[in-house]
N, C-alpha and C positions, 0 to 999 in steps of 0.2 A: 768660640774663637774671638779673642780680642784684640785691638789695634789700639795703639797709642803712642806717647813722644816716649821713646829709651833716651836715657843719655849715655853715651861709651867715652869709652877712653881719651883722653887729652879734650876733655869738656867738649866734643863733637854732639853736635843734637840731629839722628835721623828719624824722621817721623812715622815710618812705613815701617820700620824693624816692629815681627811678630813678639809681644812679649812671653805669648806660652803658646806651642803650640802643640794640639793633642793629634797623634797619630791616628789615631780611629776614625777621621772625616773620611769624608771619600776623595776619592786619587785625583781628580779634577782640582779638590780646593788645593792640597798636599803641592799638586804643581802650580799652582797660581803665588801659593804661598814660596816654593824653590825659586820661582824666577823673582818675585818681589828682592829676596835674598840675596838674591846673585844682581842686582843692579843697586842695594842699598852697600856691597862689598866694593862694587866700580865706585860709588858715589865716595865712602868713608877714601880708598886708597888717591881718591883724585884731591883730597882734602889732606890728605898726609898721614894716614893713620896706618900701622906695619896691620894690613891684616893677615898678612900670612904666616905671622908668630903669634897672634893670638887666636887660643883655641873658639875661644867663642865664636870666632866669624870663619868656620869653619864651609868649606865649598857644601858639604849637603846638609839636608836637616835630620838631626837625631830625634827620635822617640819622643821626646821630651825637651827641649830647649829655653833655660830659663836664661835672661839676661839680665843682669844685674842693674838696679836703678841707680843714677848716682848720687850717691850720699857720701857726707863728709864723715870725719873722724875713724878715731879706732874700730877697729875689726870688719870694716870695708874696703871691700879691694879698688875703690878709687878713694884717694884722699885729696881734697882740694889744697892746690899748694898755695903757701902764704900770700897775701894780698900786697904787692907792694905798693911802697911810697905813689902818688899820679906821676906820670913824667910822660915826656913824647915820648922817649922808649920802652916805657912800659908797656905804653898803648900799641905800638910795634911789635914789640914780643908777644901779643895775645895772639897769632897768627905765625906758623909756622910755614915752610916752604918755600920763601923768598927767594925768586931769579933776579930782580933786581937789586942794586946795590944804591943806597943812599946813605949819606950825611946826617946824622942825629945828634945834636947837641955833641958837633967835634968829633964823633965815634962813625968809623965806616961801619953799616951793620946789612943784614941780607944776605943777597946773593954775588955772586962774582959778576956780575953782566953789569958794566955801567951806565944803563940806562938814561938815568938823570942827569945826566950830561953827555949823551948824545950826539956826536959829529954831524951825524946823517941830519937829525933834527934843525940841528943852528944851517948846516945848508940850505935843507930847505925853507925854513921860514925867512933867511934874505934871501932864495931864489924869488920869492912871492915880493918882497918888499918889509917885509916884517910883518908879526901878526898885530900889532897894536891898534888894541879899540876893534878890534875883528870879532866875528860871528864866529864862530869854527863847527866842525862837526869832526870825533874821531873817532874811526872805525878796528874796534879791539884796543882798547888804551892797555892792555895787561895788567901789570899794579900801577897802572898811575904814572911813571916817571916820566915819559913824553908829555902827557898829562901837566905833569909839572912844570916842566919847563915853559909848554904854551902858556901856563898861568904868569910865568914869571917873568915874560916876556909881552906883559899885560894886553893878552887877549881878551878881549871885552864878554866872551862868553865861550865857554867848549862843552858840548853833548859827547860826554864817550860812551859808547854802548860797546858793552865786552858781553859773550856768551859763553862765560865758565864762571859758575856760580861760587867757585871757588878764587881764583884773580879777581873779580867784581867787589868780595869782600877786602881782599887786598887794598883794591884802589880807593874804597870808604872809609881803610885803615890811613890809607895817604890824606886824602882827602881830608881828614879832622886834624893829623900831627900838624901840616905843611900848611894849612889854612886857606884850601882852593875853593875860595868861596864864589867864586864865577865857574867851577865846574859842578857839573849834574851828571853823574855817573846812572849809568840804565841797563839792568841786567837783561839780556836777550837777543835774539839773532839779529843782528845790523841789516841781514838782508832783509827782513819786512817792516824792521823802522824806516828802511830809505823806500822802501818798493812802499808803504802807507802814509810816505811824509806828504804834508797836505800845510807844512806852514810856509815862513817868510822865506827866502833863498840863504843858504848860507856861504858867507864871504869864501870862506874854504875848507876842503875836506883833508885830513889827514889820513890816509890810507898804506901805514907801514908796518909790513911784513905780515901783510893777513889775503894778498888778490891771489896767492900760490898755494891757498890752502880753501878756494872755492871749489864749489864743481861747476859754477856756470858763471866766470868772473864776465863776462860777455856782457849780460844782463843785467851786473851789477854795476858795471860802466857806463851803459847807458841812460840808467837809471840815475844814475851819479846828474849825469849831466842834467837830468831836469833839476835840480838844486841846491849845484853851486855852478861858477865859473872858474874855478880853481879846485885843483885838486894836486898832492904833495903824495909820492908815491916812491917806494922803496920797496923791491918786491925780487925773489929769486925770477929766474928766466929758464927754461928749456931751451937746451941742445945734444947734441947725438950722446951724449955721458949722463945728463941729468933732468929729468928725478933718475936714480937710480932704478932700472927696471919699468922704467916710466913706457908706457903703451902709444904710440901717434892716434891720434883721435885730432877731431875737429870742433868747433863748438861755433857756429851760425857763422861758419867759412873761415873763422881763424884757427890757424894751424897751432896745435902744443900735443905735448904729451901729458898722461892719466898719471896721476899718483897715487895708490894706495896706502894710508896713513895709518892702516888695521895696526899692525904690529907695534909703531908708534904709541896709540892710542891703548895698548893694551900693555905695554911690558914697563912704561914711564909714567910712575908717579905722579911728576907733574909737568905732564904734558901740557902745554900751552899753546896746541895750536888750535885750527877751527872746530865748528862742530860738524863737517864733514866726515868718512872715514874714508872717500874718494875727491880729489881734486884733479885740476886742469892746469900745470903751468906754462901758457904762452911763450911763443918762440918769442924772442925779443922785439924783430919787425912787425909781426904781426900782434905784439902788445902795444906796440905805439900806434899803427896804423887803427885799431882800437878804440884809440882818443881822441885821433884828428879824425875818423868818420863820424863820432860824434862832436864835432865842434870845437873841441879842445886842440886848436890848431896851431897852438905856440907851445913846443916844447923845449923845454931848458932842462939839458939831461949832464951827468957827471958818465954815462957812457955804462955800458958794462963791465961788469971786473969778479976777479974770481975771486970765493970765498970757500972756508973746508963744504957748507953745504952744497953747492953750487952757482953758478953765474950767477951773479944779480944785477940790479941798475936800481939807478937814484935818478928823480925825474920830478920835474914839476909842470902840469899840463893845464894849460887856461885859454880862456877865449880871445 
């Protein structure tokens, strides 16, 4: 039985994929080997690759299963397509699946969602006073465009830690075109960077559109509070309509409803929310009530307002 780096389709590299695997082991490895399979299929399609038009990444393992290594030219079925000229856009185009839309050298290119310029964002960094010469910390930067814009609104430093190792390459993609060299991008779950942060305090936390997609945002607020005094929040809200199907639950006496993200997480490509497949969204009062039992006793909110997802609110909570 042997393991190594396959390369597949659209220059994707998974490392776990079996290059040959011989049916005669016994039914123990056989299944070790099905599930490895079945989570390097989640991995490739959260990365943008159709596996369910190509046979090779077929749902079981056959008798024999040879995958092809990638090599270029004639009579191999990947051929590497031509190298172009350097440009930021090239560099852009090495990464498919774009939700955000940015500005390349005059050309809108990505996705539909204008992230990089942002209403919600320019709010709240004058709700705070502006970011300039600031510490920052932000929690799920996606590809980068909020990201952006704190850079360009000369924040003295930003920590984003995104947990899709798919968006994290995204934001490294941003990160070189756009030249965010006061941003440090860090792939993995924000809740044990802030639950093991042991440095300086940071001036503010950007926390948009990811407290609705925890399972114990409670803890994470709290947590929040031992380092910064500031925190910029933009986050959906539970009420009697939404989540859809959403369950009443409590979480350490604050009232929301349960969201289950399964269906989510399994039918969309590129899905881009947490790494939860269960969350919590806080009724509205009892997400604020939240911030001022921990200390965050001045909030400057835009209120709740309805969106196709559900009620959200924009808010800025500081000491």
């Amino acid at each position: 039985m042997k393991f190594g780096p396959i390369h597949v389709i659209r220059d994707r590299t998974y490392s776990s994929l079996l290059r040959q695997i011989d049916a005669t082991k016994p039914s123990n490895e056989t299944q070790r080997l099905q599930e490895a399979l079945d989570r390097a299929r989640q991995e490739l399609q959260l990365l943008g690759v159709d596996v369910e038009s190509d046979d090779r990444f077929g749902p079981e393992i056959p008798k024999q299963l040879h995958l092809t290594p990638r090599l270029g030219g004639e009579g191999h079925e990947y051929v590497e397509p031509p190298t172009p000229a350097p440009s930021p856009l090239a560099s852009f185009n090495v990464l498919d699946g774009w939700i955000s839309q940015f500005e390349i050298d005059g050309e809108k290119v990505g996705g539909a969602v204008g992230l990089s310029t942002d209403e919600r964002i320019e709010w709240l960094m004058n709700s705070i006073g502006g970011v300039a010469g600031k510490r920052l910390l932000e929690l799920g930067p996606l590809e980068g465009a909020h990201t952006k814009m704190l850079c360009d609104a000369d924040a003295a430093s930003v920590v984003a830690v995104e947990g899709s190792r798919a968006l994290w390459l995204h934001c490294l993609v941003i990160k070189e075109i756009f030249h965010l060299d006061q941003a440090r991008f860090i792939y993995g779950d924000f809740n044990h960077y802030v639950a093991d942060y042991d440095g300086p305090p940071f001036d503010a936390v950007l926390a948009c559109g990811m407290l609705y997609h925890q399972f114990d945002p409670v803890t994470l607020i709290a947590k929040l509070s031992s380092l910064t005094d500031t925190v910029m929040v933009w986050t959906h809200v539970a009420d009697d309509d939404y989540p859809p199907n959403g369950v009443p639950t409590e979480v350490s006496g604050y009232k929301g409803r349960r969201m289950d993200y399964g269906d989510a997480r399994n039918e969309f490509r590129n899905y881009c929310g947490g790494t939860a497949q269960e969350a919590v969204w806080l009724y509205h009062d009892d997400l604020i009530c939240c911030f001022t039992d921990n200390g965050f006793a001045r909030i400057e909110s835009r209120g709740v307002s309805p969106t196709p997802a559900g009620p959200a609110v924009l808010f800025a909570a500081s000491r």
